[in-house]
VEXKE-529470 format. One line per 4 residues: for each residue x, y, z of C-alpha. Coordinates in steps of 0.25 Angstrom, whole numbers, always signed. Each point is the difference from the previous one (the first is absolute). Last residue first. Example, Ala and Ser with C-alpha at 12.3 -4.5 7.8 and 13.67 -1.06 7.14 Angstrom:
BEGIN
+55:-4:+29  -6:-14:+2
***
This chain:
BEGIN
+99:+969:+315  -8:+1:-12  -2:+14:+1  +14:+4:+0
+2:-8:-12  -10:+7:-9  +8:+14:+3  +10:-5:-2
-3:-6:-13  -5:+14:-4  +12:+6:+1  +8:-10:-7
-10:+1:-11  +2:+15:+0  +16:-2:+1  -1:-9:-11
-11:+8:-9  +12:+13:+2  +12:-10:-4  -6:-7:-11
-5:+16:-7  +15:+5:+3  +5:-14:-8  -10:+5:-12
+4:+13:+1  +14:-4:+1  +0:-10:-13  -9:+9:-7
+14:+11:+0  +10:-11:-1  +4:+4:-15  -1:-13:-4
-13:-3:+6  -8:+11:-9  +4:-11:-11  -8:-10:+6
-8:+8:+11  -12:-12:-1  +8:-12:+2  +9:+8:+11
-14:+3:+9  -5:-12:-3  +12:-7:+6  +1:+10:+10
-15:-5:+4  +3:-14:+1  +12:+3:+10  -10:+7:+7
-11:-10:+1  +11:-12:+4  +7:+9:+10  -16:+1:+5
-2:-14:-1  +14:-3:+7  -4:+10:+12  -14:-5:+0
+6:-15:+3  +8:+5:+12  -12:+5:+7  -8:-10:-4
+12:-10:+6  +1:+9:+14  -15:-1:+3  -1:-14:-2
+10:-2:+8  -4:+8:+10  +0:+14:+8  +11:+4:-9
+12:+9:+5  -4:-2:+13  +16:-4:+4  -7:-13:+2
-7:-1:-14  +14:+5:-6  +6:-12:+7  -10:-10:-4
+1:+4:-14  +17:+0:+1  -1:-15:+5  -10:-4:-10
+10:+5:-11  +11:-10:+8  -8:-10:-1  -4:+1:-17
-13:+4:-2  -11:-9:-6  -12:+6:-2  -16:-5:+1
-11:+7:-6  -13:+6:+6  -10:+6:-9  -4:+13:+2
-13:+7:+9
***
């Protein structure tokens, strides 16, 4: 089990969480704030990726050739990720 922590949110921000949890969106809070947090991990991982990615094409980058590998590569370990996030998701609820 992981530690609890406390977040601040803006009124109107709790207002748009309780709605998505009543339109069944969510089944809690809780719920609805990992989900959102593994998203900006995730954007966070990839976007660390492309910037290995680029460091390591250097020159190749120029021509834009790494560049689409390396963004087909993103693109292919997102949709995988994706995949298996909803997979995870469904057994939660």
């Amino acid at each position: 089990m992981g530690a609890q922590i406390a977040v601040r949110l803006a009124d109107e921000d709790l207002e748009s969480l309780d709605a998505a949890i009543a339109r069944g969106a969510f089944p809690s809070r809780a719920a609805a704030i990992r989900a959102g947090l593994h998203c900006v991990l995730r954007e966070e991982r990839e976007a660390q990726i492309e910037a290995a990615y680029r460091l390591a094409a250097g020159d190749a980058a120029d021509d834009g050739i790494a560049i689409e590998i390396g963004e087909a590569g993103l693109l292919l370990g997102a949709a995988l990720l994706s995949d298996h996030e909803r997979g995870r998701g469904e057994r939660e609820r």
